[in-house]
N, C-alpha and C positions, 0 to 999 in steps of 0.2 A: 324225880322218878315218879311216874304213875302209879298209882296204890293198887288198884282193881285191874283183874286183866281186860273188860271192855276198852278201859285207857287205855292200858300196853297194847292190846290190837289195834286200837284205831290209832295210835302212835307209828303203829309197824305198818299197818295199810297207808298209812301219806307218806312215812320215807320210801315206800317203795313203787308207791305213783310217784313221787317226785325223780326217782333212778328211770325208772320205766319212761316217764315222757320225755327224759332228760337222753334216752338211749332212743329214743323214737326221733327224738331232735336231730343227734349226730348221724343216725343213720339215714335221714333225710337230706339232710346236705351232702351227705355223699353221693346218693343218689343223685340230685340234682332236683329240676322244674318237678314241683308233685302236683298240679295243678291247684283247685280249688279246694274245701274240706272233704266233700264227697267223694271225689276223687284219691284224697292224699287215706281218707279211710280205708277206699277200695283197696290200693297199693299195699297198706300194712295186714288186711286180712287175705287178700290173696300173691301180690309177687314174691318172687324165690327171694330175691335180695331183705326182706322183714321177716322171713318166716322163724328165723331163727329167733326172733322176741316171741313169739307164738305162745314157749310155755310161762313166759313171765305175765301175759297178756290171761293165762288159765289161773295162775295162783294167784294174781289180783280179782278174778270173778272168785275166786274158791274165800278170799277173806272178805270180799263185801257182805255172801249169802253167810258169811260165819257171823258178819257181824249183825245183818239182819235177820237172823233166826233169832224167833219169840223166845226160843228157850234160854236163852243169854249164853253169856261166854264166861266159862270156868277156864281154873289153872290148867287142866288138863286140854280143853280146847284151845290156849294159848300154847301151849307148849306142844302142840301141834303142830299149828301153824309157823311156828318159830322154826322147829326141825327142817319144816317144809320149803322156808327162806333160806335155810341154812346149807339144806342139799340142794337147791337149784340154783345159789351161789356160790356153791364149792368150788377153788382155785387150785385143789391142790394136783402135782404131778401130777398123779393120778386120774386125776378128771382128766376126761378127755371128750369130745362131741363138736359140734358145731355150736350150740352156744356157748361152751366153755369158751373154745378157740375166739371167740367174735365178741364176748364181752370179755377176755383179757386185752383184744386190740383194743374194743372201746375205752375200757380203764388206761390203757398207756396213750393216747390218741388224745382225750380229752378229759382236759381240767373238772369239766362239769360233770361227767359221768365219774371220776373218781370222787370229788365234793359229794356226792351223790350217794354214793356204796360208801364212803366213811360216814355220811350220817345214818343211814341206814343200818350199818355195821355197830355206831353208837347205841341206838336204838337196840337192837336186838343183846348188846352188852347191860344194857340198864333194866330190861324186862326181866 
């Protein structure tokens, strides 16, 4: 476990670029031909079929500029950001949305987006 929370956040920012690019993956192949990188950029910030990653796409900019602000990162800024993983990966009944719906297909769908959200889900267990 990481002692300081700059650790625990930059721990919690890679498990969840690794979920994110890992659901960026599956939902690419589903789609099909995405062309070249400029192209497959274009696709994920504008077509309907990605938009649904959009807000996981906000909370990874919201922990980079957490982790690069000069003032550092305290418990209370950690535990933040944790909440913030926490409610935009909430599975329960109750959630309900379009990316609930579409990252539980993802997690039953594929091996790697579940591997993904269990380390993640570690991660935010040990912080």
């Amino acid at each position: 476990m990481h002692s300081d929370p700059r650790s625990q956040l930059t721990s919690l920012s890679l498990a969840l670029r690794t979920l994110h690019k890992t659901l960026v993956e599956s939902e690419s192949q589903r789609f099909g031909e995405v062309g070249n990188a400029f192209e497959h950029l274009q696709l994920l910030a504008t077509h309907p079929q990605f938009a649904w990653l959009h807000p996981l796409s906000a909370l990874l900019v919201e922990l980079d500029e957490r982790l690069s602000d000069k003032g550092g990162v305290d418990a209370a800024a950690l535990q933040s950001c944790k909440t913030r993983i926490e409610e935009q990966l909430a599975l329960g009944p109750e959630e309900e949305g379009e990316f609930t719906q579409k990252y539980r297909d993802a997690l039953q769908a594929s091996t790697e987006v579940a591997a993904a959200h269990g380390t993640l889900r570690q991660r935010l267990a040990a912080s």
